[in-house]
N, C-alpha and C positions, 0 to 999 in steps of 0.2 A: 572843289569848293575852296573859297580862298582862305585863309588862315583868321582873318578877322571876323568870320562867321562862325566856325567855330566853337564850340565849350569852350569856356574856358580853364579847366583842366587840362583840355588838348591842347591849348594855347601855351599855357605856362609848361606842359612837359616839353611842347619844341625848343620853347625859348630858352630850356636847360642848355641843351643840345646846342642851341647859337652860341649861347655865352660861353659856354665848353672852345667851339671853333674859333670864336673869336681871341681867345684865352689863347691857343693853339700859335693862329696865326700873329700874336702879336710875339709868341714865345719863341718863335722861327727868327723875327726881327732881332731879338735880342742874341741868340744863339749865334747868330750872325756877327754880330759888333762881337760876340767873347771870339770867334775865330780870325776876325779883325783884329782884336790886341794881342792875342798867339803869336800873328807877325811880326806885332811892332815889339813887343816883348822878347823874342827870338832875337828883330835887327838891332833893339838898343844891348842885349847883352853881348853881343857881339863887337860893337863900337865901344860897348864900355871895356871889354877885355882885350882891346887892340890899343884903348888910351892908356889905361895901365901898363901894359907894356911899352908900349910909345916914351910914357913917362919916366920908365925906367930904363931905358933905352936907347939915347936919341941917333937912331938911324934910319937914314933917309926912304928905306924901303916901307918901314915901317908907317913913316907919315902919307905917304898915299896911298898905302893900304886901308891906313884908317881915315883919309879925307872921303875914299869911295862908300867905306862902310857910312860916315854920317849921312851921303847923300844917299843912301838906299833906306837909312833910316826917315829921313825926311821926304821923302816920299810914301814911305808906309802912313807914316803920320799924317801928312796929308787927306790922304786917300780915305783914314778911321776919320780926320776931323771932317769930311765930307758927307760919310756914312751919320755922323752923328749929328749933322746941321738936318738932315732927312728926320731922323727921330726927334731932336727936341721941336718939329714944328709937325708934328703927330702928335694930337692931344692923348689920340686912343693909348699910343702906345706908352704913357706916363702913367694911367692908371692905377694904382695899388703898388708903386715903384718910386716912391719917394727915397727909400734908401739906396737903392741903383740910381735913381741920377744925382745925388748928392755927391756920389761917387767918383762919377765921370766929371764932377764939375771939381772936384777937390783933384783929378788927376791929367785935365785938361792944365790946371793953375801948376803942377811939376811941370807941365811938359812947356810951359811957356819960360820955363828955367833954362832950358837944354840951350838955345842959340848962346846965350852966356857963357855957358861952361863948356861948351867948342871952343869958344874962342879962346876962354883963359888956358884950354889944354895944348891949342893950336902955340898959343904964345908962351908956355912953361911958364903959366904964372899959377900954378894951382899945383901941390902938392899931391902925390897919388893916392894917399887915405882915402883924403876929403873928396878928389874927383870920383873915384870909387864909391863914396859915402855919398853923394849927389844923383848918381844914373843907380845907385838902390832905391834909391829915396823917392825917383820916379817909377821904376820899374813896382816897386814895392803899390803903388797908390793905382797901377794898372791892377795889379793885381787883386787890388781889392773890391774892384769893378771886375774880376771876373766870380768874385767868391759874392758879392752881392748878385748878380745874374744867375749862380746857382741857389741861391737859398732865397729868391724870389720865383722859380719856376714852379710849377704846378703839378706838371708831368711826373709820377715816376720814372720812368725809360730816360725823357730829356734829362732829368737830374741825375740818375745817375753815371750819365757821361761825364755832364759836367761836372760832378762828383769826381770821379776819374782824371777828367784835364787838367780841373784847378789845383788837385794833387801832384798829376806831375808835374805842370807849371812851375808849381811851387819846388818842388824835388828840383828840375832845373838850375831854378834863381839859385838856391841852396847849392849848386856845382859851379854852378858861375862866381858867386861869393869864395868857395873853397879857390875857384884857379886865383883868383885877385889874389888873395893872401898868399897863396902857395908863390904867386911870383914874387912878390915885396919879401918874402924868407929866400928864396932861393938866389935873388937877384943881390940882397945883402950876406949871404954864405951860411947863414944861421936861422933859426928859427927861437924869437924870445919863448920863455914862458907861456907868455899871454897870446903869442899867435899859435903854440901847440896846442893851446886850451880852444881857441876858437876853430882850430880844422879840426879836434877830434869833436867837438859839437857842429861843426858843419855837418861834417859825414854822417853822426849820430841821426842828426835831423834829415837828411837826404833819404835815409833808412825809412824813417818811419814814413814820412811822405813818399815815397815809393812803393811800399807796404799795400797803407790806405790806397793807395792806385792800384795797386792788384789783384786785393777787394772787389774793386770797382768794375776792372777792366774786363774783357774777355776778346776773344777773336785775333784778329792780326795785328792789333794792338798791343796788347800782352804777349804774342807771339813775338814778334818784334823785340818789345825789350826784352824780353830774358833771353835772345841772342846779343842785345846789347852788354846785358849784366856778367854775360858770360868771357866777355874782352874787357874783362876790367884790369886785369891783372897788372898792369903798367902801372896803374895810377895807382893800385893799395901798394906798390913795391915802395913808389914815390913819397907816398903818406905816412910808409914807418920809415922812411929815410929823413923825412924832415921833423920827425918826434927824435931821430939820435942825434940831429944838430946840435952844437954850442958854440959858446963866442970861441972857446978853446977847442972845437970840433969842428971847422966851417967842410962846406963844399965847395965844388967850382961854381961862381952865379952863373955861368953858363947855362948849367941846368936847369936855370928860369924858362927859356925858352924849349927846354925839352918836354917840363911841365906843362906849361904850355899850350904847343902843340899835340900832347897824350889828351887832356881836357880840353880842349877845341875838336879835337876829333869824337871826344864822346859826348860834348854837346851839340853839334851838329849833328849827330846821327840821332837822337833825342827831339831832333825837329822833327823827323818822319815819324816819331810815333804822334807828336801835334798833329800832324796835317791827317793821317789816320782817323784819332778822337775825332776830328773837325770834319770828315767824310763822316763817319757814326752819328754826329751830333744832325747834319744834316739831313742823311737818310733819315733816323727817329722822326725828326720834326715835317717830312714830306709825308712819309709815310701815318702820323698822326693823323696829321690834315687832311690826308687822302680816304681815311678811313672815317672819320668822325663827318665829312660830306655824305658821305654816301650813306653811313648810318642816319644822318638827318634826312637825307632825300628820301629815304626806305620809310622813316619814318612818319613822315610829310605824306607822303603815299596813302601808308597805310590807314591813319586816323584822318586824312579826307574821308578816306570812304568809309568808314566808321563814322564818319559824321554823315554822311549822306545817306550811311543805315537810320541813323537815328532819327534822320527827317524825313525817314520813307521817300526818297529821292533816287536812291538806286536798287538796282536789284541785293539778294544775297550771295555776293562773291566776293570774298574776300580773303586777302592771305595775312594767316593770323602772325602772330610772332615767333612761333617755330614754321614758317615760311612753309604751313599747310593751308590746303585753299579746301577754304567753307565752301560749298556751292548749295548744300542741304541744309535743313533745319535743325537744330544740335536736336535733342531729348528731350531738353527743357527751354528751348528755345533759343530765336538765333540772337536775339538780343542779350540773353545771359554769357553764350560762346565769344560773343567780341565785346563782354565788359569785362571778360576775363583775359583777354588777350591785351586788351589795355591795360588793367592790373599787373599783369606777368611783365607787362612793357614798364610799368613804373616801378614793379620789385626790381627788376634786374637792373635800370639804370641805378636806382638809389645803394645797391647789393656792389653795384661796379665801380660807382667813387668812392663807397667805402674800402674797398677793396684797395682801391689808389691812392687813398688817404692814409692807409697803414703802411703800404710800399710806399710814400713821402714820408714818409714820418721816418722809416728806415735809410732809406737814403741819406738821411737829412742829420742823420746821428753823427758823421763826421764833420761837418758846415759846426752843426750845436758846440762840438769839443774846441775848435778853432774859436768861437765866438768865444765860449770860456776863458783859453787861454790868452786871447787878445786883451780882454775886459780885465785881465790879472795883469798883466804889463801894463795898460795903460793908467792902473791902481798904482802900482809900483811906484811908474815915473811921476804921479804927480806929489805923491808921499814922498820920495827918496829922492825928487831930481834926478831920476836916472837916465840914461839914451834907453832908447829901444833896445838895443843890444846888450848892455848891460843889466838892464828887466828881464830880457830872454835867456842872458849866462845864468842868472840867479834863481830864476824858477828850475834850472837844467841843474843847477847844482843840490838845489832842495828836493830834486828827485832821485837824480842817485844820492844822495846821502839818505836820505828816509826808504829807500826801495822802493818810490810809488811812480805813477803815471805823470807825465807832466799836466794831464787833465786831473788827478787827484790834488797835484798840490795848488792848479789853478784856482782850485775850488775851494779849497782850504787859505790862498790869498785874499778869494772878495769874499768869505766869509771875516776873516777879521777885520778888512780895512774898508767893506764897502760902507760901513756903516760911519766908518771917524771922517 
């Protein structure tokens, strides 16, 4: 019986079922483009920590090393701006994701930045802060299209990966920031003040983002890094050696480049647990899809012929929802047995979003504290004029000095100032 003849009861419990697949299938799409900016995220932090050295540097090995990296980056880019010309002319896939493409449209406009600051780096016309401070500034704005693609998914399972990648992602960027500094102290012999204050809140933050991924993680993922975590030891040697620097205590700058090379080898190795998540994230979303078809087609199935009971059009065979076959007349009839088998079919879908709906809502509890703290930095900078980074040292400083959460004293920021 076709689907338009039908109750309509029958009708609208399939259509749950579409919308679900549908749901699924556009959520695959997106899954996708976040293991697309994985890449390009990987290839710009990469170019960005070969221009930094470059900058402080000027030797020749150095600059074709880093002219191959841009062109690997600009091919990655490419390749996302391609994937993304496909989605913004998919009406579907916009639906209910006005904060995810606002995203990719604010982080397409960074990346339209990058051909500039090749060339000012190419020419030593840009100081290594600011170039530094520039391929954040993009990277930062990918990443925020990947933390919108996880707090618009719908999935339990999907999000919690994403959960998981945007974390380390994030923990990444956070190692990558730490080598940039680490080289600008070690390449000048000392480490100021204010650059020991910002590697011991790198590292701080690396921690916690790390953490929350572990949370998150499981499998050959988490298996993976904590064989990573376990080769750290170079790099924490490296981390109290440039907390003992002074102007009246330098080192050799040599050891910029041993810095370096300790942190390029354990961000590199930090891409295999990406490409890992991004095998999980996929399986999840095939495997969703896979199942939620055939639950529909089982289902499609089953309430045909329950409508075709109804209209005395077939015999009494049919297989109920615990997948037993009626062939007899129940006790009290067989029409009471298959209006309870549709029942039992509408408890337990409605019993299993809510189910999914509690597991989002848990997943979703880390995505929630990040939005906190972002909405308190960007209170900060509009009150105080401050950079981002200097929003972000002063909430870190108002935590440890009060012994709280840096999500307790977020929240204790848009409480006073959301309202002036």
């Amino acid at each position: 019986m076709a689907e338009r003849h039908m109750p309509p009861p029958l009708r609208f419990l399939l259509a749950a079922r579409r919308s679900e697949l549908h749901g699924l299938e556009a959520l695959a799409g997106t899954c996708e483009l976040v293991v697309r900016i994985s890449a390009l995220v990987h290839a710009l932090q990469k170019e960005r920590g070969y221009s930094n050295l470059t900058l402080c540097s000027p030797q020749e090995r150095l600059q074709q090393t880093l002219a191959g990296l841009s062109d690997t980056a600009v091919r990655i880019e490419t390749d996302a701006r391609h994937f993304l010309d496909g989605l913004a002319a998919d009406p579907a896939h916009g639906s209910g994701k006005a904060r995810l493409l606002n995203g990719i449209a604010f982080a397409l406009f960074r990346l339209d930045e990058l051909p500039a600051l090749r060339r000012q780096i190419r020419d030593r016309a840009i100081a290594v802060a600011d170039a530094d401070a520039r391929f954040t500034q993009v990277i930062g704005s990918l990443l925020a299209v990947v933390f919108e693609a996880a707090d618009s998914a719908l999935d339990p399972g999907v999000t919690r990966i994403l959960v998981a990648l945007l974390n380390f992602m994030q923990g990444k960027e956070l190692s990558g920031q730490e080598r940039a500094c680490g080289v600008m102290g070690f390449t000048a012999g000392f480490f100021s003040d204010a650059q020991k204050a910002r590697m011991l809140g790198l590292a701080a933050n690396q921690r916690r983002s790390f953490d929350i991924y572990a949370e998150h993680a499981d499998g050959a993922p988490r298996t993976v890094w904590e064989q990573i975590q376990q080769q750290g030891e170079p790099v924490e040697r490296m981390r109290d050696m440039a907390q003992r620097t002074a102007d009246g205590q330098r080192v050799d700058g040599s050891l910029a480049e041993l810095w370096f090379d300790l942190c390029t080898a354990r961000i590199d190795a930090m891409r295999e647990v990406e490409s890992l998540l991004a095998q999980a994230l996929a399986q999840q979303c095939e495997r969703r899809i896979a199942d939620t078809r055939k639950e529909l087609d089982d289902r499609r199935l089953l309430l045909s012929r329950y409508a075709e009971h109804a209209s005395g059009q077939a015999p009494s065979m049919v297989f109920s929802v615990q997948s037993r076959i009626v062939d007899t007349p129940a006790p009290d009839g067989v029409g009471s047995e298959l209006e309870r088998s549709i029942l039992d079919m509408m408890r337990e879908q409605t019993l299993r979003m809510q189910r999914a709906d509690d597991a989002l809502h848990t997943m979703r509890g880390a995505l929630e504290e990040k939005k906190r703290i972002d909405r308190a930095k960007l209170l900060l900078i509009s009150h105080y004029g401050l950079t981002e980074h200097a929003a972000h040292e002063r909430l870190q400083r108002a935590a440890m000095d009060g012994g709280l959460s840096l999500s307790d004293v977020a929240r204790q920021v848009i409480g006073e100032l959301a309202g002036n």
